[in-house]
C-alpha positions as CSV (number, residue, x, y, z in Angstrom):
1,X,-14.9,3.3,-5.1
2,X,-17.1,5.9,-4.1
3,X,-18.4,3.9,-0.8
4,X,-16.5,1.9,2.1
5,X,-18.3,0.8,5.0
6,X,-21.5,1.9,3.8
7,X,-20.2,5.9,4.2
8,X,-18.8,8.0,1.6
9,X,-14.9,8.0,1.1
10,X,-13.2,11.4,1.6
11,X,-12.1,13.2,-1.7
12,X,-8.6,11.1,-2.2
13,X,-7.4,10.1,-6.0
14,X,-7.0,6.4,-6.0
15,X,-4.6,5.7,-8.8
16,X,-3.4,2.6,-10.2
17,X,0.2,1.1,-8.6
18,X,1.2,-1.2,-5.9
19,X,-0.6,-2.0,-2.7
20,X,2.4,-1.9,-0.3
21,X,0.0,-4.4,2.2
22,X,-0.3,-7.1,0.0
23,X,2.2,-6.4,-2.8
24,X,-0.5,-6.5,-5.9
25,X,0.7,-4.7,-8.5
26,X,-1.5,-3.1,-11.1
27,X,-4.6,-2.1,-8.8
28,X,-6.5,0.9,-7.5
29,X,-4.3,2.3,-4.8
30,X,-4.7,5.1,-1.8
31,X,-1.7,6.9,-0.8
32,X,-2.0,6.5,3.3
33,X,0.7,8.5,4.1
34,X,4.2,8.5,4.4
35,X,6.3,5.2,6.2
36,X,9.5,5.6,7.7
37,X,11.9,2.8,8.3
38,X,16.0,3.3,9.6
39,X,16.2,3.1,5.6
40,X,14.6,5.7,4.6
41,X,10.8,6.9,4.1
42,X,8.5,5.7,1.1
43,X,4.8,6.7,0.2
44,X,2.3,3.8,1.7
45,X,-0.2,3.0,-1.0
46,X,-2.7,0.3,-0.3
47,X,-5.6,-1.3,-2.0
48,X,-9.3,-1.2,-1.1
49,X,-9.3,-4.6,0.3
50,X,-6.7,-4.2,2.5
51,X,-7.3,-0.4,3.2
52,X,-10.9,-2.0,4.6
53,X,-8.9,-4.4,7.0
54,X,-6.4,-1.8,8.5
55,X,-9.6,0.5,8.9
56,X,-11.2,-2.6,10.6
57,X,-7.6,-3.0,13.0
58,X,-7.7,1.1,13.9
59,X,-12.0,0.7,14.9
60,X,-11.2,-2.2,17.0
61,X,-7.6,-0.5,18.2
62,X,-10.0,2.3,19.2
63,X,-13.0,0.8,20.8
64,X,-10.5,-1.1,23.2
65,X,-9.2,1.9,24.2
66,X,-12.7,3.5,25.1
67,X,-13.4,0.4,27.0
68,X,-10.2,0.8,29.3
């Protein structure tokens, strides 16, 4: 997991838990940051897949906005 996207990931320590995104258990997670909910706040893990797919959401969340 050296490579996403064809471009180097930055110097994070994937370690092995929960993807809070798609609830597998057991895989190579990134810690995203923290998420806050009228609960309380929790650390928001996520697998490569689906780390791939919100990075996919936040280029086309941007690119709409440059176009506006």
């Amino acid at each position: 997991m050296t490579k996403r996207g064809g471009r180097p990931v930055q110097h994070r320590t994937w370690v092995v838990g929960e993807c809070w995104r798609c609830d597998r258990i057991g895989v190579p997670v990134l810690w995203l940051g923290p998420v806050q909910t009228d609960l309380g706040t929790g650390p928001f893990q996520a697998c490569e897949p689906c780390i791939l797919r919100l990075e996919a959401k936040v280029y086309a969340y941007a690119e709409q906005r440059d176009t506006a």
